[in-house]
C-alpha positions as CSV (number, residue, x, y, z in Angstrom):
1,X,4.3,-7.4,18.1
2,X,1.3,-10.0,18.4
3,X,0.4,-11.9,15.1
4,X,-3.1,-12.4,16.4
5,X,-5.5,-10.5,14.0
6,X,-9.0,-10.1,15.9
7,X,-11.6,-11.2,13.6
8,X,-14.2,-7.7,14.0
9,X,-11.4,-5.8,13.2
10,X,-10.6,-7.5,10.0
11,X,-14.0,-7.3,9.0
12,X,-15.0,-3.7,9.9
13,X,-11.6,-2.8,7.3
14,X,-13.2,-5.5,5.4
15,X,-16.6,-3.6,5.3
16,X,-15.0,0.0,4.7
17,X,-12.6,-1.1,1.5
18,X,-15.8,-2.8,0.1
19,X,-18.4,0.2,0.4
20,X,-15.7,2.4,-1.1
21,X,-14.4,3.7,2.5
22,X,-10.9,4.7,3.5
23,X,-8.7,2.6,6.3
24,X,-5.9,3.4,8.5
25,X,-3.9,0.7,9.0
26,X,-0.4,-0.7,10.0
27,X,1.7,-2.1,6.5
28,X,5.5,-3.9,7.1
29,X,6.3,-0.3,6.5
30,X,4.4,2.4,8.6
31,X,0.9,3.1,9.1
32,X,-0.8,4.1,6.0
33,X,-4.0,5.0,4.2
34,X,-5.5,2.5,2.2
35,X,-8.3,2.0,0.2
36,X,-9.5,-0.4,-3.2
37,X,-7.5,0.2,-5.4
38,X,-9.9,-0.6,-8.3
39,X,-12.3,2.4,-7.2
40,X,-11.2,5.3,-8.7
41,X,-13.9,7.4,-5.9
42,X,-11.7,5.9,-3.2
43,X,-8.7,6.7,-4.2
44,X,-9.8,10.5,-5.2
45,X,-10.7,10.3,-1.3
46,X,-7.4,9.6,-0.8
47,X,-5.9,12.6,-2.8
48,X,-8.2,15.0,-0.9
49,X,-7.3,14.0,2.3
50,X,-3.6,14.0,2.3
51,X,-3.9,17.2,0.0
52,X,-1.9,15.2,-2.8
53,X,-1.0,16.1,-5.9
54,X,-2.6,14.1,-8.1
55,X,0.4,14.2,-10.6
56,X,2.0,11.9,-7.9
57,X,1.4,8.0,-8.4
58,X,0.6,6.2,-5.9
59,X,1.7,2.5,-4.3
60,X,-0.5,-1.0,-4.2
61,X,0.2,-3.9,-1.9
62,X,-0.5,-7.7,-2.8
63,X,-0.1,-10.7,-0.6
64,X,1.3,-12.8,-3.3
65,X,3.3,-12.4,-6.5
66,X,1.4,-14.9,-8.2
67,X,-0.7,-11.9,-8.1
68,X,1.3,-9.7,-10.3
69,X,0.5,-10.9,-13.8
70,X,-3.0,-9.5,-13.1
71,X,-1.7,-5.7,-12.1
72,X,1.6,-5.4,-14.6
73,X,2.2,-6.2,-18.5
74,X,5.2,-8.2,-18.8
75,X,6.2,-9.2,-15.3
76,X,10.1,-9.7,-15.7
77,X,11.1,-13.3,-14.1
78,X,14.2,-10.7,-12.2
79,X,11.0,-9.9,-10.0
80,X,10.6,-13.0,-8.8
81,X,14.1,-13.7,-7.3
82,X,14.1,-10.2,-6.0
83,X,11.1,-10.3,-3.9
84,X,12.8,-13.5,-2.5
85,X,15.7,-12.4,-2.1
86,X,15.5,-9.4,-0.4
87,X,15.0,-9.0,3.6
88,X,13.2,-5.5,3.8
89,X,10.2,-4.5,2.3
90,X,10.8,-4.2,-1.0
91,X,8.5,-1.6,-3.4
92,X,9.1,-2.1,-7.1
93,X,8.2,-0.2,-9.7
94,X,6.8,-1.7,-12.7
95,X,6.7,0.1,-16.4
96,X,3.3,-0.9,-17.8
97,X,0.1,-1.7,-15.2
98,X,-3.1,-3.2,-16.4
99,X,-6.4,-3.4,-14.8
100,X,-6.2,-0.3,-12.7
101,X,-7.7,3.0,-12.8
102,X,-6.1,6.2,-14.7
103,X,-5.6,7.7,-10.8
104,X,-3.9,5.0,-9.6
105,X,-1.1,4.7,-11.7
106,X,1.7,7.1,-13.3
107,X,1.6,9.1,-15.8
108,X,4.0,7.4,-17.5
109,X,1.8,4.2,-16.8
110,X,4.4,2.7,-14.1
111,X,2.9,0.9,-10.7
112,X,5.0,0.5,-7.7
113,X,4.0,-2.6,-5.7
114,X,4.5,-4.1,-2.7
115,X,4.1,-7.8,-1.5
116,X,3.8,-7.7,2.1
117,X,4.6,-9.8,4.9
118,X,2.5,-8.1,7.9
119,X,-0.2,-10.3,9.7
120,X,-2.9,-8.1,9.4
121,X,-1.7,-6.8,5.7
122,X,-1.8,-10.4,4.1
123,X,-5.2,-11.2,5.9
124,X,-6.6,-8.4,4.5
125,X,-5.5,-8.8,1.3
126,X,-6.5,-12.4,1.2
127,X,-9.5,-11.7,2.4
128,X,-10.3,-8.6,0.0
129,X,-8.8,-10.5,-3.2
130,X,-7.9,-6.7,-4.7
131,X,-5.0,-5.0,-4.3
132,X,-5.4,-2.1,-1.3
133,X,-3.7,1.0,-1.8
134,X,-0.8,2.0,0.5
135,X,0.2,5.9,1.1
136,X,1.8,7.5,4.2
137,X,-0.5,8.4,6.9
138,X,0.6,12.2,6.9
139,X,-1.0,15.2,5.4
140,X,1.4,16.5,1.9
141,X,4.3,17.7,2.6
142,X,4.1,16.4,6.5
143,X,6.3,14.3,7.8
144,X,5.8,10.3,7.4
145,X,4.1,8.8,11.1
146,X,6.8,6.6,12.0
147,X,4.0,5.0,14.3
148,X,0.5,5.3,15.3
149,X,0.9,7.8,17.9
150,X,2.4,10.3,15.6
151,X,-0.2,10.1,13.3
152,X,-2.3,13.7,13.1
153,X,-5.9,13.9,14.3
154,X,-7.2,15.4,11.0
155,X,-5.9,12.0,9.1
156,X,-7.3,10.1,11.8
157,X,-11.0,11.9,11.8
158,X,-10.5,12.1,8.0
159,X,-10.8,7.9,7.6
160,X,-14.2,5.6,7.8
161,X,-12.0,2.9,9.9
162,X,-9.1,3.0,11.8
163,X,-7.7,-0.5,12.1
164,X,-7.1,-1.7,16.2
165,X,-4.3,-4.0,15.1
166,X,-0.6,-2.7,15.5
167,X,-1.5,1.0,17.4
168,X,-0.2,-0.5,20.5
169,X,3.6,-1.4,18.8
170,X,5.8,1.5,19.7
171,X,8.2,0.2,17.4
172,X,9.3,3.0,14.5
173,X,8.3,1.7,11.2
174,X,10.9,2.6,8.0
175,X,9.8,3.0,4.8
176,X,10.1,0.5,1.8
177,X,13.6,0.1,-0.4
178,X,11.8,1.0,-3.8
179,X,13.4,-0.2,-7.2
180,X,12.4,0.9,-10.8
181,X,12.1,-2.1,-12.6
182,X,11.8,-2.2,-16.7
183,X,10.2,-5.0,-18.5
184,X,13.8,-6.5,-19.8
185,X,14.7,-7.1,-16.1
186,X,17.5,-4.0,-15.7
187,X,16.3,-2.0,-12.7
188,X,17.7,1.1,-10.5
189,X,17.0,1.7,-6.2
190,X,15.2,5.2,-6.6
191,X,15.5,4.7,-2.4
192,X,17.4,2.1,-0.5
């Protein structure tokens, strides 16, 4: 896969997160809807394409985890060495977020986050300075798109941009190893 981002097409997804739009776009993971995860209009948008429950939280990616102090209460220093250490994408689930909307986040007030690694992902992010939200391109209940191809026409139509980067790699994406972890540092795989 090319590491070149093309500069239009980070800007058009750019543009869209900004004014509140939704993006399809390639993660370290699969392809995925994304949106601000700070705009609680967006992510409804979200929830109504997909057809999601709304009872089911949803996932943020950063680019760096100097960024986590500003999403979680009581980020436990385990996190840290975790995120190093491991050599897939690696979602964890933290117990308390902060400065997110009610939508976004668990009912239990849990956030599962994601620092990735993907060219365009970590542009974009930089670029954006907000977390992005990250949920399987596929309708509820659908099977996950393991690539771009496989992704249905009515997610496709239902997004305001549909990133160029990455729909050329043929290359079946997995999802993320996710990890429940509590704010004394014990944590659980919920998926490896």
């Amino acid at each position: 896969m090319s590491t070149f981002v093309n500069r239009e097409d980070l800007n058009q997804a750019l543009e869209t997160l900004k004014n509140g739009g939704l993006i399809l776009y390639p993660t370290d993971t699969i392809w995925g809807i994304g949106c601000d995860a700070t705009n609680s209009e967006a992510v409804e948008k979200i929830f109504a394409l997909k057809g999601r429950d709304k009872s089911k939280s949803l996932i943020i990616l950063l680019h760096s985890d100097n960024q986590l102090a500003g999403y979680v209460h009581d980020v436990p220093e385990i996190a840290y060495e975790l995120i190093e250490a491991t050599d897939r994408p690696l979602t964890i689930v933290y117990s308390k977020s902060k400065n997110l909307p009610e939508n976004v986040v668990a009912e239990d007030g849990s956030i599962g986050i994601r620092i990735v690694e993907h060219p365009f992902c970590q542009q974009l992010l930089q670029r954006f300075r907000k977390p992005i939200i990250s949920t399987s391109a596929n309708l509820s209940r659908a099977p996950s798109a393991k690539s771009f191809d496989n992704i249905s026409d009515e997610i496709k139509t239902g997004v305001d941009y549909i990133v160029k980067f990455g729909q050329q790699d043929k290359s079946k994406g997995q999802p993320s190893v996710i990890m429940k972890l509590d704010s004394t540092g014990k944590f659980e795989f919920l998926r490896k």
